[in-house]
C-alpha positions as CSV (number, residue, x, y, z in Angstrom):
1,X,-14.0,19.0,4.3
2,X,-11.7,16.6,6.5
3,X,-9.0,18.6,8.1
4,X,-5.5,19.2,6.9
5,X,-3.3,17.0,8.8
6,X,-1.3,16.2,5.6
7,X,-1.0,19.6,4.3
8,X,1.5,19.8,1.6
9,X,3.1,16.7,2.7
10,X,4.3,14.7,0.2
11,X,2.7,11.1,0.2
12,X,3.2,7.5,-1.7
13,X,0.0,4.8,-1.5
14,X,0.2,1.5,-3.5
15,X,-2.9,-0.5,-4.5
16,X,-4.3,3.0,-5.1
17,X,-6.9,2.1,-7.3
18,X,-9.3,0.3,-5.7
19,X,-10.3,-0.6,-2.1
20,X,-8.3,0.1,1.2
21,X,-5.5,1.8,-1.5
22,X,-7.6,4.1,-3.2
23,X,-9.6,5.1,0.3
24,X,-6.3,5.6,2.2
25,X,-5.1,8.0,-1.4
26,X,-8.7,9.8,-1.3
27,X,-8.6,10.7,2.1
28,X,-4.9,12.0,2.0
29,X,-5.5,14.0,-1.5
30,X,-8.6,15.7,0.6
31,X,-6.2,16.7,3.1
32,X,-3.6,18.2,1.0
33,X,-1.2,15.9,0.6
34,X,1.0,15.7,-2.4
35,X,-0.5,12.3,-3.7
36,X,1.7,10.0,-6.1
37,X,-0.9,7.2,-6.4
38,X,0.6,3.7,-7.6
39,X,-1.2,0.5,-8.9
40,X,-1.3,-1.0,-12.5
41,X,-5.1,-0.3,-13.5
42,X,-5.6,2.8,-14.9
43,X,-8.8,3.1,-14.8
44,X,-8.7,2.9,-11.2
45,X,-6.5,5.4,-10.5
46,X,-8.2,8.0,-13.2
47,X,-11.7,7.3,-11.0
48,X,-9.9,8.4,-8.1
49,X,-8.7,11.7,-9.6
50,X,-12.0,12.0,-10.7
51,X,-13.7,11.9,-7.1
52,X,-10.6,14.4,-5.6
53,X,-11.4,16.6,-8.5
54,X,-15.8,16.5,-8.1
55,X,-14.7,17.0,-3.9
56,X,-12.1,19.5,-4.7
57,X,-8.5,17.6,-3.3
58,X,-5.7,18.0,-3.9
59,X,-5.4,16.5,-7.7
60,X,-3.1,13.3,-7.1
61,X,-0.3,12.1,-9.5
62,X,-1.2,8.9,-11.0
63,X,1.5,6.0,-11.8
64,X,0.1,3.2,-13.7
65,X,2.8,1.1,-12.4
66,X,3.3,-2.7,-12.1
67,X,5.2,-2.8,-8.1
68,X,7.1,-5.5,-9.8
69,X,8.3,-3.4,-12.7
70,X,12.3,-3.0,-10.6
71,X,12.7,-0.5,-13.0
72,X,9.7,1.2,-12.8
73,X,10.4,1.3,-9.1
74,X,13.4,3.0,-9.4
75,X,12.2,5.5,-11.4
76,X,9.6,6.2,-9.3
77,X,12.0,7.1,-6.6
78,X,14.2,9.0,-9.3
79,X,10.7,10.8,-10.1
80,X,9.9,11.8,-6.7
81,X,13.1,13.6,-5.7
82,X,13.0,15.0,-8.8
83,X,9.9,16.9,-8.2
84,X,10.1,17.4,-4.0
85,X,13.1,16.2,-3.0
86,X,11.6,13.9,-0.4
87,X,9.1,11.8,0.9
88,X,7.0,12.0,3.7
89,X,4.5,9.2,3.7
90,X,4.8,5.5,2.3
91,X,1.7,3.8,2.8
92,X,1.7,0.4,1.1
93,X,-1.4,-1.1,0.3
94,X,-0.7,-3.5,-2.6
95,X,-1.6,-7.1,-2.1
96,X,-2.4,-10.5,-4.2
97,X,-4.4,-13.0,-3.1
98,X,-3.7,-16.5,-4.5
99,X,-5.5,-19.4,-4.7
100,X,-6.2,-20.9,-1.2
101,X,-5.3,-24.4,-1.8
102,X,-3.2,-27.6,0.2
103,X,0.8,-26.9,0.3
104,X,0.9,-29.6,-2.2
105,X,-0.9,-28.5,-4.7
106,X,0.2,-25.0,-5.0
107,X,1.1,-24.1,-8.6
108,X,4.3,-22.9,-9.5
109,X,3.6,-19.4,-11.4
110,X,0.5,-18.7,-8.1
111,X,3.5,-18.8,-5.9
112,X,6.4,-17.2,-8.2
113,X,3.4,-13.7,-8.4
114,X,3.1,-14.1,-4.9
115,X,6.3,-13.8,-3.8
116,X,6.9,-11.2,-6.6
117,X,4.2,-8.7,-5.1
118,X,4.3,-9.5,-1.6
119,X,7.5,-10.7,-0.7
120,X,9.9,-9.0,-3.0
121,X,8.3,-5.8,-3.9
122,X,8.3,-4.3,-0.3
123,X,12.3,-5.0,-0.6
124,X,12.5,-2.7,-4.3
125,X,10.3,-0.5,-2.9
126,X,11.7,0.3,0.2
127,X,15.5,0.6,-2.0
128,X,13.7,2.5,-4.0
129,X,12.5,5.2,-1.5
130,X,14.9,5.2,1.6
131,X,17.0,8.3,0.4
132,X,13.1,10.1,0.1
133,X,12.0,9.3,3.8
134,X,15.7,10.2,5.3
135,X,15.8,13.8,3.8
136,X,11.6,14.0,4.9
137,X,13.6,14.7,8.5
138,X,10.8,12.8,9.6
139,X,9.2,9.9,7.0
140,X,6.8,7.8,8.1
141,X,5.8,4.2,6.1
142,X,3.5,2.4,6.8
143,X,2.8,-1.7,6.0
144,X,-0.4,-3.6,6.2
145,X,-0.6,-6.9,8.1
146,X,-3.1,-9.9,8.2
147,X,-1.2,-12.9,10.3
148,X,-2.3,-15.8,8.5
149,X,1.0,-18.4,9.5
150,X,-0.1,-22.0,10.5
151,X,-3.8,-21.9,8.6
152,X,-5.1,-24.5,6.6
153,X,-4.4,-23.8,2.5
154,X,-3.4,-19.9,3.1
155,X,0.5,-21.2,2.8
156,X,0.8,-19.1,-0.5
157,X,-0.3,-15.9,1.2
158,X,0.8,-16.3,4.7
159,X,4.3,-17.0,3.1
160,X,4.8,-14.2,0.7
161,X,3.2,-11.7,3.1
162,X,5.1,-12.4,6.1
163,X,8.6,-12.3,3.7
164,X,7.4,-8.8,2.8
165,X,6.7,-8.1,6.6
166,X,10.1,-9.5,7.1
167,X,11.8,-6.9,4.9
168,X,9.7,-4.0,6.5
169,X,10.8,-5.3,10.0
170,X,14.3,-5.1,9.4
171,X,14.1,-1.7,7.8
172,X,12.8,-0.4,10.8
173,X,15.4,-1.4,13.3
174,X,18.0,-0.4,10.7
175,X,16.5,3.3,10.4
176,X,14.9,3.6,14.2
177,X,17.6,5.6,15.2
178,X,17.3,8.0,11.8
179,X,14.0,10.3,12.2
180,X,11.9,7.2,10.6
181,X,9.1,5.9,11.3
182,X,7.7,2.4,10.5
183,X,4.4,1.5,11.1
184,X,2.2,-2.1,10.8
185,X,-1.2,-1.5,10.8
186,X,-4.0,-4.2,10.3
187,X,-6.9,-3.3,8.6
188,X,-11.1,-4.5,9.8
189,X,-12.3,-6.9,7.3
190,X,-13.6,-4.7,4.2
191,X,-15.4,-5.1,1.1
192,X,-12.2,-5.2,-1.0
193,X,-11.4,-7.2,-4.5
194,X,-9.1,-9.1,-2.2
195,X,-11.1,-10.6,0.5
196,X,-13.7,-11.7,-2.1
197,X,-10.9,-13.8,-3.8
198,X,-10.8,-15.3,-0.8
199,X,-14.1,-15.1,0.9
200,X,-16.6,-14.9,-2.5
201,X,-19.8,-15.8,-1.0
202,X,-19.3,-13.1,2.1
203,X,-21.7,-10.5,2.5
204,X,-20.5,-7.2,2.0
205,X,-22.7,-5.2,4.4
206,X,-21.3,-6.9,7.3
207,X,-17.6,-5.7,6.3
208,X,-16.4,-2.3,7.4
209,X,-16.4,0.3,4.5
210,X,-12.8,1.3,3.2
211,X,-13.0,4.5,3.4
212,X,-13.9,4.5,7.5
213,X,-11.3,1.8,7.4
214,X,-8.8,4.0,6.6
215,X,-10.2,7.2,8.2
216,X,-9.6,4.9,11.4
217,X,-6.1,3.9,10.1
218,X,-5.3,7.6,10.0
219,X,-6.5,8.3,13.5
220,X,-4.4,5.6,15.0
221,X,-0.7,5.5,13.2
């Protein structure tokens, strides 16, 4: 049994249902955290209660949730209070990987979901949960990064995830002064759904695992 760092704590993770989401969600319900665990496949998320329940967790809360759904997002955060009154941890983890292709030829709708998950998600979210991390007395969220800015065809990505960045950046010189903590962590390259979008003929067994990615995340933020 890992230890309880997270004890009662109350915790949000996005992209919870697969890779270096569901890892950093599995490793938090193991330490007793209050787990709300967001990302739109079900399936994924109910596998993960599945493994906290067979290791005996802390059973997470599962929200089958698009992160573009501005509604949905706002009752999320109306959710949340509702049931603790706070938040603790934000650990955001959601991601989309669109086609790597020359700035000219990006399509319309590739860069429109982009933006939409990337970009302008991290904005609802954090609207969405400010009021949480101020009455934690001491809220901590976290972002992942992957610098990507002046490559060849990753324009999409690199775009859309440094506009998200941008809106996580500003939140934490606007709250630094609050009790909050913000956090920007990048991840080791890892066997996730996401890298083999963009790296499909990779092997795997070179990669770092995601769950000692994110035990390592843990022992560093």
């Amino acid at each position: 049994m890992t230890d309880q760092r997270y004890s009662g704590q109350v915790a949000l993770v996005t992209g919870a249902s697969r890779g270096f989401g569901f890892a950093v969600a599995h490793h938090l319900c193991l330490q007793g955290a209050n787990v709300f665990a967001l990302a739109r496949t079900l399936g994924g998320l109910e596998d993960l209660d599945d493994l906290v329940q067979k290791e005996e967790g802390a059973r997470p809360t599962l929200l089958p949730l698009d992160i573009t759904d501005d509604g949905g997002v706002e009752r999320l955060g109306a959710a949340i209070h509702e049931r603790h009154g706070k938040l603790d941890l934000l650990v955001h983890c959601a991601a989309d990987a669109p086609p790597l292709t020359l700035v000219g030829h990006v399509a319309g709708k590739d860069l429109d979901k982009a933006w939409k998950i990337n970009g302008r998600a991290v904005q609802q979210l954090l609207r969405s949960v400010d009021p949480l991390l101020k009455a934690s007395g001491s809220g901590h969220a976290v972002f992942m990064t992957d610098p990507r800015s002046n490559e060849p065809f990753w324009s999409t990505y690199a775009a859309t995830k440094e506009a998200g960045l941008t809106f996580a950046r500003a939140y934490a010189a606007e709250v630094e002064k609050t009790g909050i903590k913000v956090s920007f962590h990048q991840p080791p390259e890892m066997p996730t759904a996401l890298r083999v979008r963009f790296y499909p003929g990779q092997n795997s067994e070179t990669l770092t695992s995601c769950k000692q990615a994110a035990e390592a995340m843990f022992r560093n933020i």
